[in-house]
C-alpha positions as YAML, in Angstrom:
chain: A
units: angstrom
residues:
- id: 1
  name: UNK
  ca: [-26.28, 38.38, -26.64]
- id: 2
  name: UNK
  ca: [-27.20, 41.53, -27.66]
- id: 3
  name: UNK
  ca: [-26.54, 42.90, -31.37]
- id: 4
  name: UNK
  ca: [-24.43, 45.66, -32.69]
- id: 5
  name: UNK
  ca: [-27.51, 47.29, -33.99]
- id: 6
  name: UNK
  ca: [-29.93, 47.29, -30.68]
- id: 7
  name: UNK
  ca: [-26.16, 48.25, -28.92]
- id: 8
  name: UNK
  ca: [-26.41, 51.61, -31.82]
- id: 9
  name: UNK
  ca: [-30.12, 51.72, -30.34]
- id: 10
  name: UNK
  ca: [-29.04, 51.63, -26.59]
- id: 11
  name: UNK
  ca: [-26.17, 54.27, -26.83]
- id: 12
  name: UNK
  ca: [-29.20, 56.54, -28.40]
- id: 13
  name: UNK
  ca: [-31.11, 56.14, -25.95]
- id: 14
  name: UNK
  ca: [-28.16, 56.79, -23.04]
- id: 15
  name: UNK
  ca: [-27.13, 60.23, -24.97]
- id: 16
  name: UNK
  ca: [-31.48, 61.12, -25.75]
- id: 17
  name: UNK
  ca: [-32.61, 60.38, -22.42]
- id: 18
  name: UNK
  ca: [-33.99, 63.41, -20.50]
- id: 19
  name: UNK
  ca: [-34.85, 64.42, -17.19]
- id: 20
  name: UNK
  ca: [-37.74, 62.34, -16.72]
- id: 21
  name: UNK
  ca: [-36.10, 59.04, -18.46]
- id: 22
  name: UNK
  ca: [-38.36, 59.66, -21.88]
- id: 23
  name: UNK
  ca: [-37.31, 59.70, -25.18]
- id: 24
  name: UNK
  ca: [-39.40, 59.65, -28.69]
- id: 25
  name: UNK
  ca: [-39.42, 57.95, -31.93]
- id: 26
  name: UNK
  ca: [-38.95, 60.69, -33.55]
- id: 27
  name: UNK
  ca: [-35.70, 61.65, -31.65]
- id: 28
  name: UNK
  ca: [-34.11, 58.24, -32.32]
- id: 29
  name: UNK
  ca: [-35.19, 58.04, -35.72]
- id: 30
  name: UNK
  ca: [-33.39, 61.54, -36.21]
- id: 31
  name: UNK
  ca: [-30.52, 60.50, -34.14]
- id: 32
  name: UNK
  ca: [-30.02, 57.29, -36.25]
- id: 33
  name: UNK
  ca: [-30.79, 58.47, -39.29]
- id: 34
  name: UNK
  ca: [-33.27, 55.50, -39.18]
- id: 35
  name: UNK
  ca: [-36.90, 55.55, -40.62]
- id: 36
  name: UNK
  ca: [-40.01, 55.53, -38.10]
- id: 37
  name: UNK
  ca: [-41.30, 52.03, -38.43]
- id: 38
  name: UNK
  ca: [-37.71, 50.13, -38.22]
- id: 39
  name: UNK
  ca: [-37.33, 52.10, -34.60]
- id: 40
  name: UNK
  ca: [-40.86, 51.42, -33.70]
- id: 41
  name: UNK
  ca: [-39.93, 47.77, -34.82]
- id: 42
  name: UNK
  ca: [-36.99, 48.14, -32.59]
- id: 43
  name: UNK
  ca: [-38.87, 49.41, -29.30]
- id: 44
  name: UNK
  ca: [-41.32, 47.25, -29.57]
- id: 45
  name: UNK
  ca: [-38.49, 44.29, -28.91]
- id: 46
  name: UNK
  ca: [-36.52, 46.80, -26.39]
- id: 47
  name: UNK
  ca: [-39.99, 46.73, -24.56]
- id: 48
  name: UNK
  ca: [-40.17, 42.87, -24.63]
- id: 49
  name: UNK
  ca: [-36.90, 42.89, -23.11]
- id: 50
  name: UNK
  ca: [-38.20, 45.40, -20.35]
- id: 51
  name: UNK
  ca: [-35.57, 47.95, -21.34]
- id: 52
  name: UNK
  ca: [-38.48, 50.63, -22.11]
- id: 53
  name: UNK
  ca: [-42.05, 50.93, -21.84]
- id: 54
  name: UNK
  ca: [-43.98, 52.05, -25.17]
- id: 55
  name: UNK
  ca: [-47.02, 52.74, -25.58]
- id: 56
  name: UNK
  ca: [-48.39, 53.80, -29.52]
- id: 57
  name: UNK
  ca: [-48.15, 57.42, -29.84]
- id: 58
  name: UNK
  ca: [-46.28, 58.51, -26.36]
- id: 59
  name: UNK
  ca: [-42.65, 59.10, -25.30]
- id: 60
  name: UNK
  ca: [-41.12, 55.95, -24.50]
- id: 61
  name: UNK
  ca: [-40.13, 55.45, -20.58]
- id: 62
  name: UNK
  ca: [-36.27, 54.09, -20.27]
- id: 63
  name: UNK
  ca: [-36.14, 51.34, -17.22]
- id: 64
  name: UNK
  ca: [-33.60, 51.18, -14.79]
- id: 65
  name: UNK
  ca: [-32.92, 48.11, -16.57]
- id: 66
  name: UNK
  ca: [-32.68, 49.93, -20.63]
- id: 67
  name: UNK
  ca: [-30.67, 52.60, -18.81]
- id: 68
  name: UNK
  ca: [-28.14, 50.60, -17.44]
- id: 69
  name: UNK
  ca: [-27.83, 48.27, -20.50]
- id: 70
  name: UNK
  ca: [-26.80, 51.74, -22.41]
- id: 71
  name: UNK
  ca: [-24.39, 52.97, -19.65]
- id: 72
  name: UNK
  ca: [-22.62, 49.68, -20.30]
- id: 73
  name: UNK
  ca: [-22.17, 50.19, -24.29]
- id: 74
  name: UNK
  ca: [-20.85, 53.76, -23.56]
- id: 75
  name: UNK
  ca: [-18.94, 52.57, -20.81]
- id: 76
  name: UNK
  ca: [-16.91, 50.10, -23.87]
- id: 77
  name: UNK
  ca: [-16.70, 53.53, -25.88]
- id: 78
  name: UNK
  ca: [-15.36, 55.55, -23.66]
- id: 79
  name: UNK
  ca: [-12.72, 52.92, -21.52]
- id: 80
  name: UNK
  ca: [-11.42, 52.18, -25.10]
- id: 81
  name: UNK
  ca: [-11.15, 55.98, -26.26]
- id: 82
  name: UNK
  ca: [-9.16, 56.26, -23.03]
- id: 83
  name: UNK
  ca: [-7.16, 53.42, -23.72]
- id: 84
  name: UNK
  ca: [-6.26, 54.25, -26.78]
- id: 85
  name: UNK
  ca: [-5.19, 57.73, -25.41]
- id: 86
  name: UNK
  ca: [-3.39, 56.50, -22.33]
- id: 87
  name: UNK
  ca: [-1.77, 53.33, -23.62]
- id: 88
  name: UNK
  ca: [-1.06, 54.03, -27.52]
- id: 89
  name: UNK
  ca: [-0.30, 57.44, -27.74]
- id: 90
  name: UNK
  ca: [-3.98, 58.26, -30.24]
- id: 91
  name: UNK
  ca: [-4.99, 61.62, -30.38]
- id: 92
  name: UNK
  ca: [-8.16, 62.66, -28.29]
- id: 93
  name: UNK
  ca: [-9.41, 63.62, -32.05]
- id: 94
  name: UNK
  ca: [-8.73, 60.17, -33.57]
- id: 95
  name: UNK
  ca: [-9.96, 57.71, -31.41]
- id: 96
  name: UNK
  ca: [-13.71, 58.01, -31.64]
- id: 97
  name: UNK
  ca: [-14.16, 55.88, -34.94]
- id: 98
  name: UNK
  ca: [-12.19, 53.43, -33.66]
- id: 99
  name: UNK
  ca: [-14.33, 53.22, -30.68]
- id: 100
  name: UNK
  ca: [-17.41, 53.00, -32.50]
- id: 101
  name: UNK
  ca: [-15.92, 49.12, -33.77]
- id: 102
  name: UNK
  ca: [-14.16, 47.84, -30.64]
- id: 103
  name: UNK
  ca: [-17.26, 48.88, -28.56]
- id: 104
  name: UNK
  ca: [-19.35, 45.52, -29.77]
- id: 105
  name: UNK
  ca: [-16.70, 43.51, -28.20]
- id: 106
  name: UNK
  ca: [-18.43, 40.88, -26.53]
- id: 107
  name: UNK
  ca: [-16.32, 40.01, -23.14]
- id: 108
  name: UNK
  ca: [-16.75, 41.73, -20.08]
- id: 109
  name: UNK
  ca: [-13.29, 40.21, -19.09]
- id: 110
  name: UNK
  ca: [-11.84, 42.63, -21.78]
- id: 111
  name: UNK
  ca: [-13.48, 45.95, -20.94]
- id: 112
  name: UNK
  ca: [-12.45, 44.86, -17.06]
- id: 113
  name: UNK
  ca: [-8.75, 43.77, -17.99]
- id: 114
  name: UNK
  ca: [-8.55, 47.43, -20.10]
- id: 115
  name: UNK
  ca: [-10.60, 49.41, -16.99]
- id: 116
  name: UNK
  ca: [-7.79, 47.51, -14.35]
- id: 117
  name: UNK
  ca: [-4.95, 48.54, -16.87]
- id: 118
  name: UNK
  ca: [-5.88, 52.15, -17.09]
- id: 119
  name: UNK
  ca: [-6.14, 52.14, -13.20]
- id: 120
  name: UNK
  ca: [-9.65, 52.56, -13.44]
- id: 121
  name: UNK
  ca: [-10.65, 56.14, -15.09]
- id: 122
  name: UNK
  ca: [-13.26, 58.48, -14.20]
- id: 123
  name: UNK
  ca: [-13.34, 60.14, -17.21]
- id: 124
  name: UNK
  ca: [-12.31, 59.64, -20.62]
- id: 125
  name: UNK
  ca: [-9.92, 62.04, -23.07]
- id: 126
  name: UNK
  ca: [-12.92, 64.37, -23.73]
- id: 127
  name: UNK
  ca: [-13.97, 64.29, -20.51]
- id: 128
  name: UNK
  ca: [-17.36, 62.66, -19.99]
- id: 129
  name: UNK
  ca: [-17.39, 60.38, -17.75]
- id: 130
  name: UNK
  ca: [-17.32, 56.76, -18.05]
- id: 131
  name: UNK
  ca: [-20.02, 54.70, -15.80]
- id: 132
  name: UNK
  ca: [-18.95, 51.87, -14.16]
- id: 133
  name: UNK
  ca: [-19.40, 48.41, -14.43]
- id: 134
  name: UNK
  ca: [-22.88, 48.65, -12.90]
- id: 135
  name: UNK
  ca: [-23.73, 51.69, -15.32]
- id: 136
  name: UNK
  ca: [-23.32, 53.80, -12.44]
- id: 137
  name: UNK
  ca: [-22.30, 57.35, -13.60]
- id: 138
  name: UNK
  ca: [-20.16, 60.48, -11.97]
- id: 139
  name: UNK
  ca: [-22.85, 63.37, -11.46]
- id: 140
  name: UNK
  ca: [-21.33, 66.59, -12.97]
- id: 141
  name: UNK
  ca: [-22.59, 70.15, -12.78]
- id: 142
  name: UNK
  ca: [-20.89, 71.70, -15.81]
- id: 143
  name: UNK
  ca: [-21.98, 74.79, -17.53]
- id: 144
  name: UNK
  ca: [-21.19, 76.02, -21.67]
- id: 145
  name: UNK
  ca: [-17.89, 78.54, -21.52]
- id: 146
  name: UNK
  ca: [-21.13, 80.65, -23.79]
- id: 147
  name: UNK
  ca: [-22.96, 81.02, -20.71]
- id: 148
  name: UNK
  ca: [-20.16, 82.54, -18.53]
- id: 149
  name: UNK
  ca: [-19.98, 86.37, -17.26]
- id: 150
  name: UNK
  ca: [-16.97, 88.67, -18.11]
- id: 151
  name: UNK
  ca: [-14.40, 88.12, -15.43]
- id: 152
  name: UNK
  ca: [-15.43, 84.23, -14.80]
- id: 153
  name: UNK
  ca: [-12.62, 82.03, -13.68]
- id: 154
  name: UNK
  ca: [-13.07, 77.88, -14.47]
- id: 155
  name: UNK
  ca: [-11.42, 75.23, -15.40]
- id: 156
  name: UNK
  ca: [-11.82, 73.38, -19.09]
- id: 157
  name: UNK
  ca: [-13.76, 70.14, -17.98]
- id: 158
  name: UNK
  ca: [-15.17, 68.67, -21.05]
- id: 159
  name: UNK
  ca: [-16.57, 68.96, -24.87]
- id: 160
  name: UNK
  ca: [-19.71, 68.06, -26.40]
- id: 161
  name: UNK
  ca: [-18.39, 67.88, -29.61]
- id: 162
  name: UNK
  ca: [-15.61, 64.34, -30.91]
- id: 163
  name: UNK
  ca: [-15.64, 66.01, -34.64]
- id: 164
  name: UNK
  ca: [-11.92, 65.99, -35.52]
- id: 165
  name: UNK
  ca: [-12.30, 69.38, -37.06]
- id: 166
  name: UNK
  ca: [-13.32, 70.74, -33.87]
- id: 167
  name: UNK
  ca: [-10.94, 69.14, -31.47]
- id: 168
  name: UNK
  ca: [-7.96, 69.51, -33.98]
- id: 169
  name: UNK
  ca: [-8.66, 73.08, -33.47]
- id: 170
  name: UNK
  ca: [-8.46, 73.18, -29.80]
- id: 171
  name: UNK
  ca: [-5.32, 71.27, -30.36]
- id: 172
  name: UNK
  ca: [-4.40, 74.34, -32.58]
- id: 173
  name: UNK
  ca: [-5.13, 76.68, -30.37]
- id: 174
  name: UNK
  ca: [-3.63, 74.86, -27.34]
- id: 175
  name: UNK
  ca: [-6.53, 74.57, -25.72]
- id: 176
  name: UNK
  ca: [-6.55, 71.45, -23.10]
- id: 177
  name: UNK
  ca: [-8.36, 69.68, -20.44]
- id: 178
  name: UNK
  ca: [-8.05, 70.96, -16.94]
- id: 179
  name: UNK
  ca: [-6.68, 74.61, -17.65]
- id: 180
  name: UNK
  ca: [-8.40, 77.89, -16.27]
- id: 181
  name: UNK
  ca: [-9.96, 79.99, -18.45]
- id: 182
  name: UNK
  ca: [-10.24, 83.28, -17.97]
- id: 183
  name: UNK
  ca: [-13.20, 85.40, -20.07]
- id: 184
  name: UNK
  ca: [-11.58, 88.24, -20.42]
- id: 185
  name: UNK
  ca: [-14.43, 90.11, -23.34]
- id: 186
  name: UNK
  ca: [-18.03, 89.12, -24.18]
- id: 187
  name: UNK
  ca: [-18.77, 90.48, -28.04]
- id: 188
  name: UNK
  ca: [-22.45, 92.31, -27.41]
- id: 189
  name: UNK
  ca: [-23.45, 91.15, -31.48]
- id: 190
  name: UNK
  ca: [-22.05, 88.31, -31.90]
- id: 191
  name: UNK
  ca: [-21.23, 86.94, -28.23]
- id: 192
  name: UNK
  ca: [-18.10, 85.54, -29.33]
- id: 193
  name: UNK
  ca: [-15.31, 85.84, -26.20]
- id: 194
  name: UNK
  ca: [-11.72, 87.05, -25.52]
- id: 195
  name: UNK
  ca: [-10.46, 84.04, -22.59]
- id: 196
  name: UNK
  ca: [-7.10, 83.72, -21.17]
- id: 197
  name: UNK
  ca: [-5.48, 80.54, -20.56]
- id: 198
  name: UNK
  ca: [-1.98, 80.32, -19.25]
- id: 199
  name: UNK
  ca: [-1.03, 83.61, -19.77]
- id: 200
  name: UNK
  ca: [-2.59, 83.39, -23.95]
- id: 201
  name: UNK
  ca: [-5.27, 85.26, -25.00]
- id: 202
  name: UNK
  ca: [-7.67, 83.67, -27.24]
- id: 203
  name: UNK
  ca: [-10.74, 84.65, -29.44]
- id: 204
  name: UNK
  ca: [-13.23, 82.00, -30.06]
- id: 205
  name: UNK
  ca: [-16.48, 82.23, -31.79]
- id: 206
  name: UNK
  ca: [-20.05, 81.41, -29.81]
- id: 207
  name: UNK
  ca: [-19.81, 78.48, -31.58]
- id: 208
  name: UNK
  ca: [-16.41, 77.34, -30.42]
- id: 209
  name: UNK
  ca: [-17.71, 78.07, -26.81]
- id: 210
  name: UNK
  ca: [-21.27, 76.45, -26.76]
- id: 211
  name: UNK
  ca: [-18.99, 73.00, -27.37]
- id: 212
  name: UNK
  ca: [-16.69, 73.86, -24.50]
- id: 213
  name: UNK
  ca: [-17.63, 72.60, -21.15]
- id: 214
  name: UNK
  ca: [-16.75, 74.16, -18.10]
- id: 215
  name: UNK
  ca: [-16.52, 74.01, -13.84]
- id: 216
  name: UNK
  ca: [-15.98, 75.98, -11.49]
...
């Protein structure tokens, strides 16, 4: 069985991992807020276990195997964020602590029973998506609203941000999943934008719009 700390370790490594399925010490010991040698420690038993392959003083290599074994603990995150969206009425900005506990339930029957319930999501209330019970994951080309061109048109797809400030905010403001979004101004100094969304106009910082994730 695996423990609620190398499952902390594995859900690291699923949001780290790059392009070329590396990630270092130093990254998770950042991420974690977890001193050098107690991740080394760690990796050293992840390697044992054939989830990565370290080597002293390189970026370790994620398997197919360590890869999948983290798709599964965010897969437990993210079906019970969506459950507790779907099925008792939560928030999207209040369910990601409680996630955080129920997602070292041990019972695959559970996760399955919630995924069959919930008709079997794609995506969960922020909208990243949630892989499936072979770790498999949706492929999605999504761009920062920060990055968009006076006059683009997309749709509101997803955040990188669970902070409640930040999503209570977008509730504030109205803002939700799947609406178009103008950008109506682009701010030369400060790059913050004028958007319209259903007929609203809306001024958001650069901030604001790096954590917004868009489609088109």
């Amino acid at each position: 069985m695996i423990s609620l700390t190398e499952e902390n370790y594995l859900k690291a490594i699923f949001h780290l991992n790059n392009d070329e399925n590396t990630v270092t010490i130093n990254e998770l010991s950042k991420f974690l807020n977890v001193k050098m040698p107690s991740v080394n420690n760690m990796m050293k038993k992840f390697a044992q276990k054939k989830w990565v392959i370290y080597e002293s003083y390189k970026p370790l290599l994620i398997t197919d195997s360590g890869k999948k074994q983290a798709a599964l603990v965010v897969r437990k995150h993210r079906l019970t964020e969506m459950f507790l969206v779907e099925k008792m009425n939560f928030g999207w900005e209040n369910v990601h602590e409680i996630a955080e506990q129920l997602e070292h339930v041990h019972s695959d029957l559970f996760f399955d029973k919630m995924d069959e319930i919930l008709n079997y999501p794609k995506f969960d209330p922020h909208g990243e998506p949630i892989p499936d019970k072979d770790g498999n994951i949706i492929a999605q080309d999504l761009t920062q609203l920060s990055k968009c061109n006076l006059g683009d048109q997309v749709i509101f797809s997803s955040v990188t941000s669970s902070e409640d400030e930040f999503l209570n905010f977008l509730n504030d403001k109205k803002l939700e999943l799947g609406r178009q979004i103008t950008v109506l101004e682009i701010e030369n100094y400060d790059r913050s934008m004028t958007i319209e969304i259903e007929g609203r106009q809306i001024m958001l910082s650069k901030m604001v719009c790096d954590k917004i994730l868009v489609s088109q």
